[in-house]
C-alpha positions as CSV (number, residue, x, y, z in Angstrom):
1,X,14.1,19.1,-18.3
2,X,13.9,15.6,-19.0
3,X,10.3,14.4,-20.4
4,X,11.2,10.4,-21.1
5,X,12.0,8.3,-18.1
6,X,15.3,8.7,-16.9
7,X,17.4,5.4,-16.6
8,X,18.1,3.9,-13.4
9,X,20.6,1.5,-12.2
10,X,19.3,-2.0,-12.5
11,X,21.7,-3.6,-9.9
12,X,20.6,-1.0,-7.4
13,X,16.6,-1.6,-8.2
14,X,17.3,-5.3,-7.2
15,X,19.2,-3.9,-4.5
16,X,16.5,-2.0,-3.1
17,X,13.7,-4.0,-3.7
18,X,16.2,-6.7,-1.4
19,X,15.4,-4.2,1.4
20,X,11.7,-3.9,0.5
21,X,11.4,-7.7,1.3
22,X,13.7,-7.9,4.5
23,X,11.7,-5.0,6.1
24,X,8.3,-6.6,4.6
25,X,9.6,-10.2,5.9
26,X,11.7,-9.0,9.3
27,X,11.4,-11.1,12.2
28,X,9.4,-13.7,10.5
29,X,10.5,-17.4,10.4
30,X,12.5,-18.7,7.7
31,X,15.6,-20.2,6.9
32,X,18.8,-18.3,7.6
33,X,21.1,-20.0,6.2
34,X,22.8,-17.2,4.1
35,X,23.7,-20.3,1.4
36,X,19.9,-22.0,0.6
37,X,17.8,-21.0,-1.6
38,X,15.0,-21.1,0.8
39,X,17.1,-18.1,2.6
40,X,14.8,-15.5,4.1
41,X,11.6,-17.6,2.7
42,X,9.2,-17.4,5.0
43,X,7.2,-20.3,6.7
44,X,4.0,-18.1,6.9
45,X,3.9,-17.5,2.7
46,X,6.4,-21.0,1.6
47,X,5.2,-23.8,4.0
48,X,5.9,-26.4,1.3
49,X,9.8,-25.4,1.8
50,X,9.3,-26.7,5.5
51,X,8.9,-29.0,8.2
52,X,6.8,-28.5,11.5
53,X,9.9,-30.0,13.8
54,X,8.8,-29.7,17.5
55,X,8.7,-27.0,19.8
56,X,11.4,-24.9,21.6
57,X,9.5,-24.5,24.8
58,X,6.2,-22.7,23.7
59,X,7.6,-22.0,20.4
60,X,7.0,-23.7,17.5
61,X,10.2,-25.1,15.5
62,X,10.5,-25.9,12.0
63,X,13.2,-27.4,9.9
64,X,14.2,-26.6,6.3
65,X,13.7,-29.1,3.5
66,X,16.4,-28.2,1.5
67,X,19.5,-27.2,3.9
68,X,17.9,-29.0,7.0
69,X,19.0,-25.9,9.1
70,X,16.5,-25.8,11.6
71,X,14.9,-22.5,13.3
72,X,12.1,-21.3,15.6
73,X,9.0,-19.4,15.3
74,X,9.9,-16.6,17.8
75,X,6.2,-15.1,17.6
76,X,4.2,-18.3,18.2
77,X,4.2,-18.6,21.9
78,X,2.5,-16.9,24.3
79,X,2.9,-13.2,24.7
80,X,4.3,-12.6,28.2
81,X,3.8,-9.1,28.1
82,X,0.3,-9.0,26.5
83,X,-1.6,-6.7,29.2
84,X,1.1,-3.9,29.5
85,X,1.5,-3.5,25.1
86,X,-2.4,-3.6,25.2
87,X,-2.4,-0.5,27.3
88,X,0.0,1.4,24.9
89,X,-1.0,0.9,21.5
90,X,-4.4,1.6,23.5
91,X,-2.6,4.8,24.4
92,X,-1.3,5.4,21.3
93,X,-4.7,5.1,19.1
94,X,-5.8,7.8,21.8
95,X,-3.4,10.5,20.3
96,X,-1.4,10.2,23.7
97,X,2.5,11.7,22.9
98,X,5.5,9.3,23.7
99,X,6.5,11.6,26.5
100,X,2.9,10.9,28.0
101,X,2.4,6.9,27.4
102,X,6.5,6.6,29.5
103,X,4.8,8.6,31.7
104,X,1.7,6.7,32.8
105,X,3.2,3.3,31.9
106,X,6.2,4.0,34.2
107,X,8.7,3.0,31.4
108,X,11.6,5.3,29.1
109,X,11.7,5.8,25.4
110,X,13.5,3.2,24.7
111,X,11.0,0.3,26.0
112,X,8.8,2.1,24.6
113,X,10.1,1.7,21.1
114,X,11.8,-1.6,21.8
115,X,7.7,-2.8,22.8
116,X,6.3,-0.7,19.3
117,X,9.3,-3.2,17.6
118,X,7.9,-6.5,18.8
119,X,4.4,-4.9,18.4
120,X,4.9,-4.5,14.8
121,X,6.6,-8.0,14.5
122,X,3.5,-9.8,16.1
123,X,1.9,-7.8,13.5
124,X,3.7,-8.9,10.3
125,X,3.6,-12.2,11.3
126,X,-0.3,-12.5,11.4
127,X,-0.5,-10.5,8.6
128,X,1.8,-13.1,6.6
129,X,-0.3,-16.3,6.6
130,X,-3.8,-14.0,5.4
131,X,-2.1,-12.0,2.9
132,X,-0.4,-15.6,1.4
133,X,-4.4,-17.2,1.9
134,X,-5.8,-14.1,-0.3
135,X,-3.2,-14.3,-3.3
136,X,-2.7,-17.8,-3.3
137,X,-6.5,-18.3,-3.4
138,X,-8.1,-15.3,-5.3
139,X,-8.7,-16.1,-9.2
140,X,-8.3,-12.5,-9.6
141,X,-6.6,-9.0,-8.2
142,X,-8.1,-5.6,-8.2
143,X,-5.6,-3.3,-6.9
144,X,-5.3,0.4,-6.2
145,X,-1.9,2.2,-5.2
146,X,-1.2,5.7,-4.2
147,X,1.9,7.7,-2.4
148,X,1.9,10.5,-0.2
149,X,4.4,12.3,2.3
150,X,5.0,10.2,5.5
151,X,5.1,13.3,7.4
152,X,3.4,16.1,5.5
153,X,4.6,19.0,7.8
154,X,8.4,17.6,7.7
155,X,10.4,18.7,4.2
156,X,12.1,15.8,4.9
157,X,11.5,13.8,1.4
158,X,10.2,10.8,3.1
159,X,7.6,8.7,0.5
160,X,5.0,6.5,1.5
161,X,3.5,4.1,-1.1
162,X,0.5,1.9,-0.6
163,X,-1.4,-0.5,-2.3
164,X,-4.8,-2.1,-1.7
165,X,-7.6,-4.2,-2.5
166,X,-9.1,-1.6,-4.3
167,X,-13.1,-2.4,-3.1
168,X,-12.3,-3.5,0.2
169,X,-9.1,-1.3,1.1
170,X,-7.5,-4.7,2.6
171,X,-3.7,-3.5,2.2
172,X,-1.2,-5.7,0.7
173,X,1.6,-4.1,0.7
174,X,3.4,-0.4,2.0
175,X,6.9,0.4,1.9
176,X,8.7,3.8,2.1
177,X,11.8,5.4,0.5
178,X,13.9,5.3,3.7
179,X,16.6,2.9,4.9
180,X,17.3,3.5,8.5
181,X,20.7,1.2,8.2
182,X,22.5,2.2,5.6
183,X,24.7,5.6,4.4
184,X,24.0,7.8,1.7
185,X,26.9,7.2,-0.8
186,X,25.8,9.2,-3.8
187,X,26.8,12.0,-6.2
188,X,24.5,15.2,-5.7
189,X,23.1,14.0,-9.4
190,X,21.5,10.7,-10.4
191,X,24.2,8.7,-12.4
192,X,22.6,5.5,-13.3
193,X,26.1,3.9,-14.4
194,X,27.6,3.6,-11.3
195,X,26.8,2.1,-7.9
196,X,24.9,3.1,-5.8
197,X,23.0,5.2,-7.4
198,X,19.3,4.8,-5.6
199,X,20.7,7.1,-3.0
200,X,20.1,10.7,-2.3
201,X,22.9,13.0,-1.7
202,X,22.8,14.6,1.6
203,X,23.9,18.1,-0.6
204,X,20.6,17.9,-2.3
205,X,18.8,21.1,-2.0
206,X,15.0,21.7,-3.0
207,X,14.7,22.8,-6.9
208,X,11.0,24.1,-7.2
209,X,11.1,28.1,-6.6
210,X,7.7,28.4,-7.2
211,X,4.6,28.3,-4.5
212,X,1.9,25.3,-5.8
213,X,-1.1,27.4,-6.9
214,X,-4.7,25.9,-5.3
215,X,-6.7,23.4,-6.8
216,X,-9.0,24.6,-9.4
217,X,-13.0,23.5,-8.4
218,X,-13.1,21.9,-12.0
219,X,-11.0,17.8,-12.4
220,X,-10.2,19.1,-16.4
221,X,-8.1,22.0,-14.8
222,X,-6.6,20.2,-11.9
223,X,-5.4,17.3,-14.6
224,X,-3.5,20.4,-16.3
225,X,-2.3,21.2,-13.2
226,X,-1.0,18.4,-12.1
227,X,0.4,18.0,-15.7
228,X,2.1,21.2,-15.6
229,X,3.9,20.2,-11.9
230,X,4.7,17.0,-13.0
231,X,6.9,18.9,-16.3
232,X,8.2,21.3,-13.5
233,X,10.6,18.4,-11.9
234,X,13.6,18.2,-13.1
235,X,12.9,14.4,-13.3
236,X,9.6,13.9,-13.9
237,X,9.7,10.5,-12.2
238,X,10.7,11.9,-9.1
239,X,7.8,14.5,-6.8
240,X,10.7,15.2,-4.6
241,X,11.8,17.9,-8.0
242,X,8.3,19.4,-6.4
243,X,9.6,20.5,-3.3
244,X,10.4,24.1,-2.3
245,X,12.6,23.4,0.7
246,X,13.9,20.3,2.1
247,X,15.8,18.8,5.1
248,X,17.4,15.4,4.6
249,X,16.6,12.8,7.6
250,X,18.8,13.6,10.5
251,X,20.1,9.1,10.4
252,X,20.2,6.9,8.1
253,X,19.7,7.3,3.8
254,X,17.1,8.7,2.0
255,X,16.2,6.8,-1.5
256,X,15.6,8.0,-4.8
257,X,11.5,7.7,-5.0
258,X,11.6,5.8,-8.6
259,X,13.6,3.1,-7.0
260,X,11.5,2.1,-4.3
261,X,8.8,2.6,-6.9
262,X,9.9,-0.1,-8.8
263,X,11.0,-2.3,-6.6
264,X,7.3,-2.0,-4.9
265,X,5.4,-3.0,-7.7
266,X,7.9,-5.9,-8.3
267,X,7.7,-7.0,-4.7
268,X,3.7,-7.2,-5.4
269,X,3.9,-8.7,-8.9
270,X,5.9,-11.4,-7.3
271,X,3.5,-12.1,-4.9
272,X,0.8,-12.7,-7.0
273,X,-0.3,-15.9,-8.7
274,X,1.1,-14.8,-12.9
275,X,-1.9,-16.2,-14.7
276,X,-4.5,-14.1,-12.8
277,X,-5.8,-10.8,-14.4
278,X,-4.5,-7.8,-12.7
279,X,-6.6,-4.7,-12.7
280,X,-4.3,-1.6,-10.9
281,X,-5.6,2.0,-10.5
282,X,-2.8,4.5,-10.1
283,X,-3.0,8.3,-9.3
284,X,-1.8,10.9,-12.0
285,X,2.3,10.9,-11.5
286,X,4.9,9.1,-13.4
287,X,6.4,8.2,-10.2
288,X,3.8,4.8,-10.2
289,X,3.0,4.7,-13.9
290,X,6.5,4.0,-15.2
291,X,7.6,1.9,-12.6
292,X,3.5,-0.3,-13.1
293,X,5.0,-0.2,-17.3
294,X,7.8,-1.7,-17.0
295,X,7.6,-4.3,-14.4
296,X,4.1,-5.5,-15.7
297,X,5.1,-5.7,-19.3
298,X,5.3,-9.3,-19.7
299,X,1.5,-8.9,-18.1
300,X,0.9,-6.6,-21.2
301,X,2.3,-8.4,-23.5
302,X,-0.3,-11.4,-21.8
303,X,-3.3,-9.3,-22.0
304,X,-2.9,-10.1,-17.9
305,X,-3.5,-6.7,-16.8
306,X,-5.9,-3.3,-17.4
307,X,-3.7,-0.3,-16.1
308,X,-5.0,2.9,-15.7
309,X,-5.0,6.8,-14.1
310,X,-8.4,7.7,-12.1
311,X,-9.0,10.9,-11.0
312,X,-12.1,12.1,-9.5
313,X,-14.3,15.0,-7.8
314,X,-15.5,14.0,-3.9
315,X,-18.8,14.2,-4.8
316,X,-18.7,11.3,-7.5
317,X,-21.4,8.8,-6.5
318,X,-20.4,5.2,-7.8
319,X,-23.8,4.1,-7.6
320,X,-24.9,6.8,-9.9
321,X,-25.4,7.0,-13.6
322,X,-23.6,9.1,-15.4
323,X,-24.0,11.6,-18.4
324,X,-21.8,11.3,-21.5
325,X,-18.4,10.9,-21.7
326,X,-16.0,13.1,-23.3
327,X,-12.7,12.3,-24.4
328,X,-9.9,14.7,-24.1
329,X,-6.2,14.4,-24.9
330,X,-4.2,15.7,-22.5
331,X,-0.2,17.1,-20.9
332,X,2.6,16.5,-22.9
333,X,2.1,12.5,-23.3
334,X,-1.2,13.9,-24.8
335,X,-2.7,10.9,-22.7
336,X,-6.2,10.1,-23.2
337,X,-9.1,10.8,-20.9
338,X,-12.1,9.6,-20.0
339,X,-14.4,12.1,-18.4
340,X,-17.5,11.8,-17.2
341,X,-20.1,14.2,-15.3
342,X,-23.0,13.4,-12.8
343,X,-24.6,17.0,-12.4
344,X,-21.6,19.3,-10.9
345,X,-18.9,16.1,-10.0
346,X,-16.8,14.5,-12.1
347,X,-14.4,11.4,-12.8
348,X,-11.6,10.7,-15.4
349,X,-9.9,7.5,-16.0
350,X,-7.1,7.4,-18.5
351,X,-6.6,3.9,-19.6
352,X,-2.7,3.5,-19.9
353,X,-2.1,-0.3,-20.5
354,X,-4.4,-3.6,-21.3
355,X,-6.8,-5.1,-23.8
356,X,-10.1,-3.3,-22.5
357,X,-9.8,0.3,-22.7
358,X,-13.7,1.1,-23.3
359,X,-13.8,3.6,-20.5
360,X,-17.7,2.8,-19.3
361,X,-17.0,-0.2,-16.8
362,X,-14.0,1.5,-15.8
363,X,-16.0,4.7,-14.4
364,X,-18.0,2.8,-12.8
365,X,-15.6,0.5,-10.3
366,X,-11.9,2.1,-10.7
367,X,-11.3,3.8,-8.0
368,X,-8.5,4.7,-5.1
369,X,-10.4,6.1,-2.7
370,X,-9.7,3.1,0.2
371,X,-5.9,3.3,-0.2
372,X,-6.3,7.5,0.2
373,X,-8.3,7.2,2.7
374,X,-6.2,4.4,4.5
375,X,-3.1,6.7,4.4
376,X,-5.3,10.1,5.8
377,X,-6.7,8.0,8.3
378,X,-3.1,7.2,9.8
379,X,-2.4,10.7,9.5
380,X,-5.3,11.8,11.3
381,X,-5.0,9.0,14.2
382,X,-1.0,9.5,14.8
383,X,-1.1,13.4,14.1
384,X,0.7,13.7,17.1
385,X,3.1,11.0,17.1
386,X,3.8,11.8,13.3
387,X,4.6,15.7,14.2
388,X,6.6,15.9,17.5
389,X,9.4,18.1,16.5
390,X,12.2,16.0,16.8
391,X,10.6,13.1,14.8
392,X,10.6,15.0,12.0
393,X,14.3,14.2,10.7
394,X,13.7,10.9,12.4
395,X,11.1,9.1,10.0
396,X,12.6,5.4,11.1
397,X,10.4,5.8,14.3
398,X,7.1,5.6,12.2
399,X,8.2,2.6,10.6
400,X,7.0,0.1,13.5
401,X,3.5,1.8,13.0
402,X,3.1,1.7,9.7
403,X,3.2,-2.2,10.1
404,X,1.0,-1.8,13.1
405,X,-1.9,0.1,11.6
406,X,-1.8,-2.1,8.4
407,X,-2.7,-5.0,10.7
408,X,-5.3,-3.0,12.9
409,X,-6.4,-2.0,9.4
410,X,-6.7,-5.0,7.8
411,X,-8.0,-7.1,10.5
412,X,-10.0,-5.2,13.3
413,X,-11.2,-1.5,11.9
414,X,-14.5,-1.8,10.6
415,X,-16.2,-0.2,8.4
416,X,-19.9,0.5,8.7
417,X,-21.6,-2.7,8.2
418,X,-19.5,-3.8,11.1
419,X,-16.8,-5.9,9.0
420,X,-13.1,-5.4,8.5
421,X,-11.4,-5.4,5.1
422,X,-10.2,-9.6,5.5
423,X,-13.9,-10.3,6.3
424,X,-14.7,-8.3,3.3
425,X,-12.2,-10.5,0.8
426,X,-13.5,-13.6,3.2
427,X,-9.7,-14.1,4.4
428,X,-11.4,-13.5,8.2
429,X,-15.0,-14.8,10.2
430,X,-14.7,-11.5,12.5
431,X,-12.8,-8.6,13.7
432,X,-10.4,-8.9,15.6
433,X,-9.8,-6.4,18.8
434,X,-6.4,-5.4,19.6
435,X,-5.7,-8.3,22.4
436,X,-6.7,-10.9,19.9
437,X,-4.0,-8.9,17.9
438,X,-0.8,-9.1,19.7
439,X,-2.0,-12.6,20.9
């Protein structure tokens, strides 16, 4: 059992957070020239790095500063078939199965899915410009991450990390630990000195025996729990030690969860503006905490950034006073908790990182409850599309709706005063319906 952080490969961190950033940035418009250093740089996020240079027919075209390469906006002009991807992802927020949206569309699977690709790509690219007007503008970042199963019902080993705004839920950034391009080259164990090793072996086999017990009523005990499960991996970086069966994706390569970890949070920390203050809430699991460590250290070392665990009861009010808070040492790291009550809920915060670990203010406004309830909303809208038999060792088709919802998310769900989480962060003046959307 290993209860330090396990090394990892750093070649294969950098390369996997290189395919974090080409699936975050495809089909936008950069430069492609393989030789600039403007390469894959998009226009949307780096418009210093570019000139507006004429149209290609409806298109806009722009020209690099440095290479003069020149390239075109594919996504600007007008969207030809804007009626006919209305009615499906209209379809498809109705629960409606891919067998029934071919049908009454009059199309086969692969339209549909070659539509759901230039869907998402629409989708990315008016996310681009807002997400670069929010960091680029904010004197300040309050963040909340969390990861779950892609497809809960699947065994598959398919992680899905998220992080937020953490008091408007406006989501920054997802990514999963699944290439649908590459081969798993890899020993059956982790061997961090040669390359690659972010890959997982398609002879892994499920390690945990043992059937989860339920969740005690009380947050003290389900800490301990969660504690205990955590030691129970045989890395204890890695929830996939957690699972009692497993079937590995039926294409592509499955990645070792602590790499995409960390090449997650150093896709975000690169996004963001380096003097601002960084407040991030993380879940209780290694899996987020070590990878948050070591890529914000030079934040730490700053006093840039307040880092911490929350854990709470559904009951917990915000709004609400609380009684008195105990402090309670706990799991093999013997990490300190902050626990509060109001009446029979309660809510820990265990302060990991930062200059400002008096837990009062932190009880008060950390919390992760947007980016949880971000990720069960996309199960609970796509319940069918997530769980038709076959898709279940074919994660790669959920991947153009992950980018989907995130912009439907961001820009037109509303919440119930009526405003979507970019009119919330003032990145927006209204929502946005799905026409405007694919627009």
């Amino acid at each position: 059992m290993w209860c330090f952080p396990p090394l990892l490969n750093n070649q294969d961190v950098l390369d996997e957070l290189s395919r974090l950033r080409q699936q975050h940035c495809e089909g936008l418009p950069a430069c492609k020239n393989q030789d600039c250093e403007n390469a894959g740089l998009s226009v949307h996020t780096h418009k210093h790095l570019y000139h507006a240079f004429g149209y290609s027919g409806d298109r806009q075209r722009y020209r690099c500063k440095k290479c003069e390469s020149t390239f075109v906006d594919k996504w600007s002009g007008i969207n030809h078939k804007l009626d006919f991807q209305e009615n499906l992802l209209g379809l498809l927020f109705m629960s409606y199965s891919v067998r029934e949206i071919c049908r009454k569309l009059s199309i086969n699977p692969k339209t549909f899915y070659d539509h759901l690709d230039h869907i998402s790509s629409r989708c990315r690219r008016n996310l681009a410009m807002i997400d670069a007007r929010w960091v680029n503008h904010a004197s300040e970042y309050q963040l909340a991450s969390n990861f779950s199963k892609l497809q809960k019902h699947s065994g598959n080993g398919v992680i899905w990390i998220a992080t937020t705004e953490a008091e408007t839920g406006y989501v920054l950034c997802q990514h999963v630990n699944y290439s649908t391009n590459e081969e798993p080259i890899s020993e059956l164990d982790h061997d961090p000195y040669q390359s690659p090793a972010r890959f997982v072996s398609r002879e892994y086999s499920s390690e945990s025996n043992t059937v989860p017990s339920s969740p005690s009523d009380d947050l003290k005990e389900r800490i301990d729990q969660k504690y205990q499960a955590i030691l129970a991996r045989g890395n204890v970086e890695d929830p996939m030690g957690n699972l009692s069966t497993f079937h590995y994706p039926s294409k592509g390569a499955l990645v070792r969860p602590p790499y995409t970890s960390y090449a997650h949070f150093l896709h975000i920390m690169s996004m963001l503006n380096d003097e601002n203050r960084v407040a991030l809430y993380l879940p209780q699991d290694p899996l987020l905490r070590s990878a948050a460590l070591s890529v914000c250290l030079s934040r730490i070392q700053r006093q840039k950034i307040d880092l911490m665990y929350v854990e709470k009861d559904p009951q917990w009010d915000s709004f609400r006073s609380f009684e008195k808070i105990d402090i309670v040492h706990m799991g093999w790291w013997r990490d300190r908790w902050a626990i509060a009550k109001q009446g029979k809920s309660s809510k820990g915060v265990c302060y990991l990182a930062g200059d400002n670990p008096q837990p009062n203010q932190w009880l008060m406004k950390a919390s992760i409850d947007k980016t949880q309830f971000y990720q069960d909303r996309f199960q609970l809208l796509f319940s069918e599309f997530i769980n038709e038999p076959r898709r279940k060792l074919r994660p790669g088709g959920l991947l153009p709706m992950l980018d989907i919802f995130r912009a439907w998310h961001n820009l037109c769900y509303q919440d119930k005063d009526g405003k979507t989480a970019a009119q919330n962060l003032g990145l927006t003046q209204k929502p946005l319906t799905l026409r405007e959307l694919l627009s």
